[in-house]
C-alpha positions as CSV (number, residue, x, y, z in Angstrom):
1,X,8.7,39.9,-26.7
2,X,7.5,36.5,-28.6
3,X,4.4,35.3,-27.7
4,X,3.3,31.3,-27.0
5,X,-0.4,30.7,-28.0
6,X,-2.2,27.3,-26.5
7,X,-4.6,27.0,-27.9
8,X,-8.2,24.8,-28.0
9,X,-9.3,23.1,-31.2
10,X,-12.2,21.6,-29.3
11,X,-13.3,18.2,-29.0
12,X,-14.6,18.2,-32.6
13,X,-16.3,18.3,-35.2
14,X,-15.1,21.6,-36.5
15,X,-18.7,23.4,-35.9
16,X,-17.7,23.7,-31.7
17,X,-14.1,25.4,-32.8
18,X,-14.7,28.6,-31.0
19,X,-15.3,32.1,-33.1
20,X,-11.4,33.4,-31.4
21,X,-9.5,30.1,-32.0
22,X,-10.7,30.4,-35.8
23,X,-10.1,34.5,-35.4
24,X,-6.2,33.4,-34.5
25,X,-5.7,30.7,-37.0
26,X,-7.3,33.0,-40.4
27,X,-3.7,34.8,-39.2
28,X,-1.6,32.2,-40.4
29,X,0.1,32.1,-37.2
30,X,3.4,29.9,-37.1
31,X,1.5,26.8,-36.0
32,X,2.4,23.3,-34.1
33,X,-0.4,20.4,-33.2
34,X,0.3,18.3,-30.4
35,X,-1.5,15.5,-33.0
36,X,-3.1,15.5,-36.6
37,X,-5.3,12.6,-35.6
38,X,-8.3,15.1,-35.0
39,X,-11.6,16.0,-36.5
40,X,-10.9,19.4,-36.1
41,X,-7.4,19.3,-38.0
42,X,-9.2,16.4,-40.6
43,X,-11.7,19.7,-41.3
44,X,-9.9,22.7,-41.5
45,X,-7.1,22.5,-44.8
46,X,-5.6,25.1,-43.5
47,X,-4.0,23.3,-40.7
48,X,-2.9,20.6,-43.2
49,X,0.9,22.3,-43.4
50,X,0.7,22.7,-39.5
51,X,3.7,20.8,-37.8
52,X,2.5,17.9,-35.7
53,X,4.1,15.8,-33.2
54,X,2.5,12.5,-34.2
55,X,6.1,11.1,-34.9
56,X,6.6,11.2,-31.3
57,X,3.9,8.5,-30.4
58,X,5.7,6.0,-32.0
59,X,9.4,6.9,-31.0
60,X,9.2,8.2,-27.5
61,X,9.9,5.3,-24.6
62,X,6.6,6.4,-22.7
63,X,4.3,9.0,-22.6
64,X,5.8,11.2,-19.9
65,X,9.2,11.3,-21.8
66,X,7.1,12.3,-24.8
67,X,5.3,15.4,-23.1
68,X,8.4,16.1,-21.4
69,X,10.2,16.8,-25.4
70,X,7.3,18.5,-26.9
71,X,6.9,21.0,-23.7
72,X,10.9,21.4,-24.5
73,X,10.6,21.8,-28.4
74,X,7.6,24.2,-27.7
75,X,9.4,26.4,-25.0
76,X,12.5,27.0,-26.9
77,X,11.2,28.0,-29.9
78,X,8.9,30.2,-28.0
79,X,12.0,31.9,-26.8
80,X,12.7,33.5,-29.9
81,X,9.6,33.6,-32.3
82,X,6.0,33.7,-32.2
83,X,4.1,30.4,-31.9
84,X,0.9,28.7,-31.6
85,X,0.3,25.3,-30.0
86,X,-3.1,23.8,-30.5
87,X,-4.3,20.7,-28.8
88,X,-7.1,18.7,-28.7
89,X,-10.1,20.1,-26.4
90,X,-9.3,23.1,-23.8
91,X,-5.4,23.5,-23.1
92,X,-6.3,23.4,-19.6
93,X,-8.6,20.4,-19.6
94,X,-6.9,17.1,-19.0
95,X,-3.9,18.1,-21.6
96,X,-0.5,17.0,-20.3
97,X,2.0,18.9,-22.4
98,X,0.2,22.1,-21.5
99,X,1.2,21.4,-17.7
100,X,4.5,20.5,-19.0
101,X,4.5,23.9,-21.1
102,X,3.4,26.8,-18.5
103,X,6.2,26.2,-15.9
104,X,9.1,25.9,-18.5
105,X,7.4,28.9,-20.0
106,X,7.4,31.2,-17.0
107,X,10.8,29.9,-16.1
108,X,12.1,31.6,-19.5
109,X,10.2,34.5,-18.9
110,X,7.6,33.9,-21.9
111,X,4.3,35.3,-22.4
112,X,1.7,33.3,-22.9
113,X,-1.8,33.7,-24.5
114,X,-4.6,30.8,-23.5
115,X,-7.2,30.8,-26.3
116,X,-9.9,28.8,-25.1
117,X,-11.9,25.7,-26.8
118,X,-14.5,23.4,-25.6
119,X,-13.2,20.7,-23.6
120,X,-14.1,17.0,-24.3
121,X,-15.9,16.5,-20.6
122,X,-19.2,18.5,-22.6
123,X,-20.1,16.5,-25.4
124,X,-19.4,13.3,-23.3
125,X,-21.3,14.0,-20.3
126,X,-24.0,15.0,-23.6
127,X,-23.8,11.8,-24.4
128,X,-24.3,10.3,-20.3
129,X,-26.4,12.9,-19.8
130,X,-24.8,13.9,-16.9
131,X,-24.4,16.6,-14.8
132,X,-20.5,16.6,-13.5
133,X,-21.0,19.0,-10.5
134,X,-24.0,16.7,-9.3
135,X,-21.6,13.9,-7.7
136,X,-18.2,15.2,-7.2
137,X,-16.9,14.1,-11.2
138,X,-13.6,13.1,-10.8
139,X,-11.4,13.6,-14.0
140,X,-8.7,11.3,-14.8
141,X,-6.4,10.8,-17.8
142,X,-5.9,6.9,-18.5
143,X,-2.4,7.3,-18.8
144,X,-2.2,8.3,-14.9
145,X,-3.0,4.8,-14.0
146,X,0.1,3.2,-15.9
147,X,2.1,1.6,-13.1
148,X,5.1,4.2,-11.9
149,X,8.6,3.2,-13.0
150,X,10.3,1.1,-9.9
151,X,12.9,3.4,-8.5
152,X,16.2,2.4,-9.0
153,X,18.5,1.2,-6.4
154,X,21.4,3.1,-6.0
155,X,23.4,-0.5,-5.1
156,X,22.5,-4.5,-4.8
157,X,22.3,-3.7,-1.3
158,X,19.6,-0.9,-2.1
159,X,17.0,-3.3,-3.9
160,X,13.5,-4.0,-2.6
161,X,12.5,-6.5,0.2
162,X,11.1,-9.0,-2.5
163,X,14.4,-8.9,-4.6
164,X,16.4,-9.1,-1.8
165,X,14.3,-12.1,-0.6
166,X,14.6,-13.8,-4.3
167,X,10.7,-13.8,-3.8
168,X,10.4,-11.9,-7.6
169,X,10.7,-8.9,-9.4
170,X,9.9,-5.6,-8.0
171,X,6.8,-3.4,-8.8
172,X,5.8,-0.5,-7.3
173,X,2.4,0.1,-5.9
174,X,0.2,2.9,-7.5
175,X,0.2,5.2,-4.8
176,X,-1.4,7.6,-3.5
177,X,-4.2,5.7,-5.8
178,X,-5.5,8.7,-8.5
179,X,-9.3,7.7,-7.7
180,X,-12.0,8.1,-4.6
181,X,-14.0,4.9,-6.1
182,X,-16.9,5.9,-3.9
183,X,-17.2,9.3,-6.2
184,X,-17.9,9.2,-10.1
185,X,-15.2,9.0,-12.6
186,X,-14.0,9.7,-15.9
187,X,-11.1,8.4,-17.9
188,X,-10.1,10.5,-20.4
189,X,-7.6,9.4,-23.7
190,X,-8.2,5.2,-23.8
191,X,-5.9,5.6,-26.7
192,X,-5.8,2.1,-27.7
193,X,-6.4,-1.8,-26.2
194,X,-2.8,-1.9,-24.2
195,X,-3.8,1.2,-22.7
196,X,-7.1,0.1,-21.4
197,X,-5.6,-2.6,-19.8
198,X,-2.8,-1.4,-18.0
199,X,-5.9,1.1,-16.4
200,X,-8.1,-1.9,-16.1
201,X,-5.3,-4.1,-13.9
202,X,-5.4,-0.7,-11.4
203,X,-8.7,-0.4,-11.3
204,X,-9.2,-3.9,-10.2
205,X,-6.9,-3.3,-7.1
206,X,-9.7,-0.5,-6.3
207,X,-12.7,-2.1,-8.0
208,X,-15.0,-5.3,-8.2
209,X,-14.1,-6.4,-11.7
210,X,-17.9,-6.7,-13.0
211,X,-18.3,-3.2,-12.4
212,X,-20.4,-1.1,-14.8
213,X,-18.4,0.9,-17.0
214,X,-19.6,3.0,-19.5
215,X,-17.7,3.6,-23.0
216,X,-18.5,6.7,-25.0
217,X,-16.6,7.0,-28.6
218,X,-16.3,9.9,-30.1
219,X,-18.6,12.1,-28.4
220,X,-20.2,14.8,-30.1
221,X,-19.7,13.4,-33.4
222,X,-22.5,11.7,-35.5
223,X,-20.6,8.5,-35.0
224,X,-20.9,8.7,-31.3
225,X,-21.5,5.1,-29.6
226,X,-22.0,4.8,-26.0
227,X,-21.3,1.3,-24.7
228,X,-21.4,-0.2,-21.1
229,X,-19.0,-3.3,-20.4
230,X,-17.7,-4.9,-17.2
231,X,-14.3,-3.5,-16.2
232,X,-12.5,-6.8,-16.6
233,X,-13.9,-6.3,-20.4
234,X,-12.6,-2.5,-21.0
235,X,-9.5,-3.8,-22.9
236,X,-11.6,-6.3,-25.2
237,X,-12.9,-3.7,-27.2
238,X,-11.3,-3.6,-30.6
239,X,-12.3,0.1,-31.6
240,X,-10.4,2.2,-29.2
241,X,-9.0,5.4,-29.9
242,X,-7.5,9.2,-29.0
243,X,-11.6,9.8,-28.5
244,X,-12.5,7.4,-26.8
245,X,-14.0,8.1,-22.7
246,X,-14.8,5.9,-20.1
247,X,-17.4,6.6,-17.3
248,X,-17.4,4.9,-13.7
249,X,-20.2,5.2,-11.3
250,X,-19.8,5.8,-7.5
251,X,-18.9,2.4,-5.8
252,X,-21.6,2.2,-2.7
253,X,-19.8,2.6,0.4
254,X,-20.3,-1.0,1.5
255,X,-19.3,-2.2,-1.9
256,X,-15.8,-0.5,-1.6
257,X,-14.6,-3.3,0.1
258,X,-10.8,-2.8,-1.8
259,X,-10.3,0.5,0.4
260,X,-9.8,1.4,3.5
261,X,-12.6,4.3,3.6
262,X,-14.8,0.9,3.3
263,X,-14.4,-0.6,6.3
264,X,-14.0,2.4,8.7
265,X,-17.9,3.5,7.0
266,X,-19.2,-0.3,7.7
267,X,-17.2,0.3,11.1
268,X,-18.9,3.6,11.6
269,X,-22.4,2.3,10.6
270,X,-21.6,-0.6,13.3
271,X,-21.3,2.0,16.4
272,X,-23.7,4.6,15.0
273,X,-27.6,5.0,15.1
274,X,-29.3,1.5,14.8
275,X,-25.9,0.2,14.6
276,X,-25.2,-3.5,16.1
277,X,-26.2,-3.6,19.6
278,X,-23.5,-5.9,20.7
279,X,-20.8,-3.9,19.0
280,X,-22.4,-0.8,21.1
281,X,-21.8,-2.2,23.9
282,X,-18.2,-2.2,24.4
283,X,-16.0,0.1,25.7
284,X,-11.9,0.5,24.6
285,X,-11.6,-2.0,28.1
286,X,-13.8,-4.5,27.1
287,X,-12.3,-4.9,23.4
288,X,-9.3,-4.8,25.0
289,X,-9.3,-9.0,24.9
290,X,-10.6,-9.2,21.4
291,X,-7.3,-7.0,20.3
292,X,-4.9,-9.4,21.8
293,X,-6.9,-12.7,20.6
294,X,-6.5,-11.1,17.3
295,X,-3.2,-10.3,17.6
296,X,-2.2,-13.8,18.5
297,X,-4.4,-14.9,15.7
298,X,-2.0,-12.8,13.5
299,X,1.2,-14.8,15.1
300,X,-0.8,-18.3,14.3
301,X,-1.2,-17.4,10.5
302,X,2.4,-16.6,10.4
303,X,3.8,-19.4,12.2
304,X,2.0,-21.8,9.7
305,X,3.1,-20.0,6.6
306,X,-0.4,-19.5,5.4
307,X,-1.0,-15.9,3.0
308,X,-4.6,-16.6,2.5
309,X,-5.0,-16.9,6.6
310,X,-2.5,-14.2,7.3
311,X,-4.5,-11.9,5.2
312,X,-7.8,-12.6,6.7
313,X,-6.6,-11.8,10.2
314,X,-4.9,-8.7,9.4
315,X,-8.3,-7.8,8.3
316,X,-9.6,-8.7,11.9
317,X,-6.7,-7.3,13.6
318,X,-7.2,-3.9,11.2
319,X,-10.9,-3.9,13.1
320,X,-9.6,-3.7,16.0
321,X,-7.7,-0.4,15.3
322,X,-10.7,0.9,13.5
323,X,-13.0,0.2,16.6
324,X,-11.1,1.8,19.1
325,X,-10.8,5.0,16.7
326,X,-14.6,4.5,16.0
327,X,-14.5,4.7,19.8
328,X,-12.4,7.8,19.9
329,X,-14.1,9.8,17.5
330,X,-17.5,9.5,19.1
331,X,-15.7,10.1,22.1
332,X,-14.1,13.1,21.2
333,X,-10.5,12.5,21.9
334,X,-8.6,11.2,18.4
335,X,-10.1,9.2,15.0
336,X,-8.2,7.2,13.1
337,X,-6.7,10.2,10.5
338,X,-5.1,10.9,13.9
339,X,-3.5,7.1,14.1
340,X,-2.1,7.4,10.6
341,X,-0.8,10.9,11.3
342,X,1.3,9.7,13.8
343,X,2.3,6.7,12.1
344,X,3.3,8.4,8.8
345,X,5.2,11.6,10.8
346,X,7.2,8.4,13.0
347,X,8.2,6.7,10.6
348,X,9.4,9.5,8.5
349,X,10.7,10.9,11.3
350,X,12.6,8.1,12.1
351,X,14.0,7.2,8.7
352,X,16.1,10.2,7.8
353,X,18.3,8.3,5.6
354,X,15.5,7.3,3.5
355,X,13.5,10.8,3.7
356,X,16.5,13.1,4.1
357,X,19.5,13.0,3.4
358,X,21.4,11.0,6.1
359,X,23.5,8.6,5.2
360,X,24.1,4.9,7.0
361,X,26.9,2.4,6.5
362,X,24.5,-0.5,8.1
363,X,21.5,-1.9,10.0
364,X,23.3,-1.2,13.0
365,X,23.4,2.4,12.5
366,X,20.1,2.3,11.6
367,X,18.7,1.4,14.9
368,X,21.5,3.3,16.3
369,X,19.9,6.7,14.8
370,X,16.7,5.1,15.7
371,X,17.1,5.0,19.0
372,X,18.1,8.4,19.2
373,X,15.3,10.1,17.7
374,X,13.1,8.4,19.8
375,X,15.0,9.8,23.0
376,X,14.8,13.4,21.4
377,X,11.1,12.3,20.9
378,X,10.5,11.5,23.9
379,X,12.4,14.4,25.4
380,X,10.2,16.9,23.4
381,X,6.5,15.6,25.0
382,X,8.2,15.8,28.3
383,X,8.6,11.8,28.4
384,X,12.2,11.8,29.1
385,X,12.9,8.1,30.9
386,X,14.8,7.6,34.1
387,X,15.9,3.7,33.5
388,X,17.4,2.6,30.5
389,X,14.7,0.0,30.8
390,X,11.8,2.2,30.4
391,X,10.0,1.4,27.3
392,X,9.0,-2.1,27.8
393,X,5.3,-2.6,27.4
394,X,4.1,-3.8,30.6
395,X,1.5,-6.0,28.4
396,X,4.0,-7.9,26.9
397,X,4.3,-11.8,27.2
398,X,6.7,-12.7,30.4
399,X,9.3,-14.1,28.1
400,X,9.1,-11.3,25.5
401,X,9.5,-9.1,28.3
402,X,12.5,-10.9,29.5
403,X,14.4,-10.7,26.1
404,X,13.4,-7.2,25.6
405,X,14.5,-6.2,29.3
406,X,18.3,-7.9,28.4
407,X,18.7,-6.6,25.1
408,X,18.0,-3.4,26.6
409,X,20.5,-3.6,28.9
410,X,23.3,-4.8,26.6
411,X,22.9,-1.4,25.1
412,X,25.3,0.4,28.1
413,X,26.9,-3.0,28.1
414,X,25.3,-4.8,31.3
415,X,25.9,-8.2,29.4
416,X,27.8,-11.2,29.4
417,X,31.1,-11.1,27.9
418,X,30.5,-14.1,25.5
419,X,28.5,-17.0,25.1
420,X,30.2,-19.1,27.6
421,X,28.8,-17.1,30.4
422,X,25.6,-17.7,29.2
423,X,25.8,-21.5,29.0
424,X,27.2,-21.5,32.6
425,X,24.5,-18.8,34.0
426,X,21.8,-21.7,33.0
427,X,24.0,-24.5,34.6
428,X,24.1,-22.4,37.9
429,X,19.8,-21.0,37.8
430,X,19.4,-24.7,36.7
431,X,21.4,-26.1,39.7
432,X,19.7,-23.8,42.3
433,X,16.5,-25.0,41.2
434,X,17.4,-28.7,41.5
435,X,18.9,-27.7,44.9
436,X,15.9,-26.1,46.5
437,X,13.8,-29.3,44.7
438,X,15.6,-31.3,46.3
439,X,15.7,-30.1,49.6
440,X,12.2,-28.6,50.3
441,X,10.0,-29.0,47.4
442,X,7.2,-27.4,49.7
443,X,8.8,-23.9,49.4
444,X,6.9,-23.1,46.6
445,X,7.7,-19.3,46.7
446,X,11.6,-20.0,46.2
447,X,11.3,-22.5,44.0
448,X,9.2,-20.5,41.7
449,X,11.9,-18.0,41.7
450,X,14.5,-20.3,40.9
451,X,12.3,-21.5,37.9
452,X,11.8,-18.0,37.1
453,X,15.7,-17.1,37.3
454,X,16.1,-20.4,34.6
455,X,13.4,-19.0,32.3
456,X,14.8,-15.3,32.5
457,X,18.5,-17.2,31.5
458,X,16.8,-18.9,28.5
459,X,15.5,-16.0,27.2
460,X,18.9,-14.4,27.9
461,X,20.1,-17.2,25.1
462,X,17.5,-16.8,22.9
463,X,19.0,-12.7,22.3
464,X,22.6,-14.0,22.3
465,X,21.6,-16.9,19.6
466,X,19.5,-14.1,17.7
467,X,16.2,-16.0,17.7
468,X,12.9,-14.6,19.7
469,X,12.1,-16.6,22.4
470,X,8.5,-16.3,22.4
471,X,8.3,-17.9,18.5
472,X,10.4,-20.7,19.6
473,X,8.1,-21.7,22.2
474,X,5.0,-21.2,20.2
475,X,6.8,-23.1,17.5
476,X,7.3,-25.7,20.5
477,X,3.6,-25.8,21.4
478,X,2.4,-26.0,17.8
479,X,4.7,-29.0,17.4
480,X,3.6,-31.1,20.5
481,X,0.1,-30.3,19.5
482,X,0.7,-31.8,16.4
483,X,2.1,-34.8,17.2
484,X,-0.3,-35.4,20.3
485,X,-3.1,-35.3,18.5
486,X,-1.6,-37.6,15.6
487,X,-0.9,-40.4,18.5
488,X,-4.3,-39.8,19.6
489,X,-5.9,-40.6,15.8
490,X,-2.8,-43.6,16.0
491,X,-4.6,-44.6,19.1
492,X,-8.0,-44.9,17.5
493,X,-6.7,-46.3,14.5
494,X,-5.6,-49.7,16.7
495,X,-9.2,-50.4,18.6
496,X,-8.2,-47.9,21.4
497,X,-7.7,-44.4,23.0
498,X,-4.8,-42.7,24.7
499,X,-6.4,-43.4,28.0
500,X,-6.2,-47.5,27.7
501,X,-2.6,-47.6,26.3
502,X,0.5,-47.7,28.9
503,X,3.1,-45.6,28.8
504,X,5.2,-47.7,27.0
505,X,2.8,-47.8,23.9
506,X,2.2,-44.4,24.1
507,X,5.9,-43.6,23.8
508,X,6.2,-45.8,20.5
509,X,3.0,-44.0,19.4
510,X,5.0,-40.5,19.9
511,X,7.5,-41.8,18.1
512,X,5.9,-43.0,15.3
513,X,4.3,-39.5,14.9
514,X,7.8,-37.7,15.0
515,X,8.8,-40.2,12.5
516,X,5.9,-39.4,9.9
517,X,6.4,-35.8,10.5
518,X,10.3,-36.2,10.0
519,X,9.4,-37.7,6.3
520,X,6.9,-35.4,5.3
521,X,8.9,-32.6,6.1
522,X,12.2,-34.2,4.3
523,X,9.7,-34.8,1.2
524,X,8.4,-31.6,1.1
525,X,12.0,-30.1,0.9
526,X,13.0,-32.8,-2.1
């Protein structure tokens, strides 16, 4: 049965090559490097003739592809003869075509024979004279932080929101991130300069970009350099190589303000031992409030189109969430890895034909399957509903509520037939209304219902025009606002206020504002 030997060179020079790896190789073994470029290799002339896959580097599309074809090259050889793979370092240390090799191997049935060699993480935490099991050393080749190839989409109607939305190309994020900034790391193979800076850009969606990072070049060899630069500098280095290692202290919890573990540990030091008093105070009731200011704050920031807004009140609204599972926690009942868990499990849950393999024809279906699975979820807690109309947060606003309550009952069909019904429905609540009005406008009770019978109708509309209710009137308020306060400045600007102006002058004030607003918005459009 052939044999497959991986095997260690070390991280050079040729003195750390261990006493068995130069045993195996004064055999002549049939022998393959995964590179040349090696002090090691540069040493030792009888690795000169060795086969190397060098070529590769310069051929191959990316990196991945490129491990992928060695681990195949290596395997099926294997399969027949005797052969000997070295690599830089250990084979198990940080060396990708290894963990490409070992499954492909076993798969064929292949023995395989691991011949140690001292990895590269001694001589460079020599040269930082650190301990690696001190702080939790995370190890990380560079190339793990290249930004993932973008799925593709199986048809036009398949691409991403922002491609859909003509907003730009589509990117994928980097997740799950590879890195715990608040533990130690180090980067391993910052081949060249457009390597280093396809790992800086991720580590500036994770870290500040003057952080402290430490170069160390060629560790272990009597050129070794050790260099610290910002982050945002890491690619300006002109030297770069295959032996090259970068170093990247523990971010302070406070000072991970880029990650979510940030903000629940400032949230956590808020509510703990000689946290804020203030913030101690509350209860889930009292901060009850506070979520729905924030929440509205949220709506405000969208309604005005404004990113840089939007994002800061996400952040607010995000405390929120993290206080009441601050709350929780201390409480004993749930933290917030329970909130995500049952986030994440939903909406997998829910999306079959994006996590399984369900397939939909439409949005339609999609809400139609939706629907569903929340009935067999609700079904499975012993939640089963007894109205169709069960469901409806009883916090909602009163015309959200209304829209929702309609829509849910055009779902067994409890609706109008078209839109001419709902046009005449107004007319009659409308006409009621003016009726009681008009005939006793002291019955406050029934003509509060009758108004309450129009709004419900409106909101009726709003569902059968497809527009929500509750952002057309905010949109309304926001607008009168606008322009009230504009006659107001209009007012001062001629010697007066609002208050000293008849109601004739205030009506050509109001429409002097909607006539500014009309222009600006017809030359923001040109």
């Amino acid at each position: 049965m052939p044999t497959l030997t991986l095997l260690g060179l070390g991280p050079g020079p040729a003195e750390l090559l261990t006493e068995q790896a130069r045993a195996h190789l004064a055999t002549n073994p049939v022998l393959w490097l995964r590179t040349r470029i090696h002090p090691t290799v540069a040493a030792l002339p009888t690795l000169a003739t060795a086969r190397s896959f060098d070529a590769l580097y310069e051929s191959a599309s990316d990196f991945a592809t490129m491990y992928a074809m060695i681990a195949h090259e290596v395997v099926t050889y294997s399969a027949d003869a005797d052969l000997t793979y070295a690599v830089p370092g250990h084979p198990l240390v940080a060396e990708a075509t290894t963990r490409a090799i070992l499954p492909l191997a076993r798969e064929r049935g292949i023995t395989v024979r691991l011949i140690a060699g001292l990895s590269f993480v001694e001589p460079v935490c020599n040269a930082l004279q650190l301990d690696p099991f001190g702080q939790g050393l995370q190890l990380l080749d560079a190339l793990d932080l290249m930004p993932p190839p973008a799925e593709q989409p199986t048809n036009a109607a398949a691409r991403a929101w922002c491609e859909l939305q003509h907003v730009g190309p589509y990117q994928p994020p980097l997740l799950p991130f590879p890195l715990v900034p608040t533990q130690p790391a180090l980067l391993i193979q910052l081949y060249n300069r457009r390597v280093a800076s396809e790992a800086k850009l991720s580590l500036l969606a994770r870290y500040p970009a003057d952080h402290p990072v430490s170069l160390v070049l060629h560790a272990g060899l009597p050129e070794e350099q050790l260099r610290v630069v910002p982050l945002h500098e890491i690619d300006h280095q002109t030297d770069l190589d295959h032996l090259t290692a970068a170093y990247l202290p523990a971010l302070a919890p406070h000072a991970a303000v880029r990650e979510i573990e940030g903000v629940q540990w400032v949230t956590a030091r808020l509510l703990g031992p000689n946290g804020c008093p203030w913030d101690r105070q509350q209860t889930p009731t009292s901060l009850r409030q506070f979520l729905l200011e924030e929440t509205y704050e949220v709506l405000e920031a969208l309604d005005e189109g404004d990113p840089h807004s939007l994002s800061e009140e996400l952040g607010d609204l995000l405390l929120q969430i993290l206080m009441h599972s601050e709350l929780a926690r201390q409480s004993g009942t749930f933290d917030f890895s329970d909130v995500t868990t049952h986030i994440t499990e939903k909406l997998i849950r829910r999306h079959p034909h994006v996590f399984g393999d369900l397939a939909v024809s439409d949005s339609a279906e999609v809400l139609r399957n939706w629907d569903a699975i929340k009935q067999q979820e609700h079904a499975a807690q012993g939640k089963q509903r007894k109205s169709i109309l069960d469901g409806v947060p009883k916090g909602l606003p009163a015309l959200a509520t209304a829209q929702q309550l309609t829509h849910k009952a055009a779902k067994v069909d409890f609706d109008w037939p078209d839109l001419a019904g709902i046009w005449d429905k107004i007319e009659e609540e409308l006409g009621e209304l003016r009726a009681v009005n008009a005939n006793d406008p002291a019955q406050r009770d029934q003509l509060q219902e009758e108004f309450g019978d129009v709004l419900f109708s409106l909101a009726n509309l709003a569902r059968w025009l497809d527009l929500d209710g509750e952002t057309a009137l905010r949109e309304a308020n926001a607008k009168f606002r606008r322009r009230f306060v504009r006659i107001e400045e209009l007012a001062g600007q001629e010697d007066g206020d609002l208050t000293s102006l008849d109601l004739q002058a205030k009506d050509r004030l109001w429409e002097q504002a909607k006539y500014e607003e009309r222009q600006h918005k017809t030359g923001s459009e040109k």
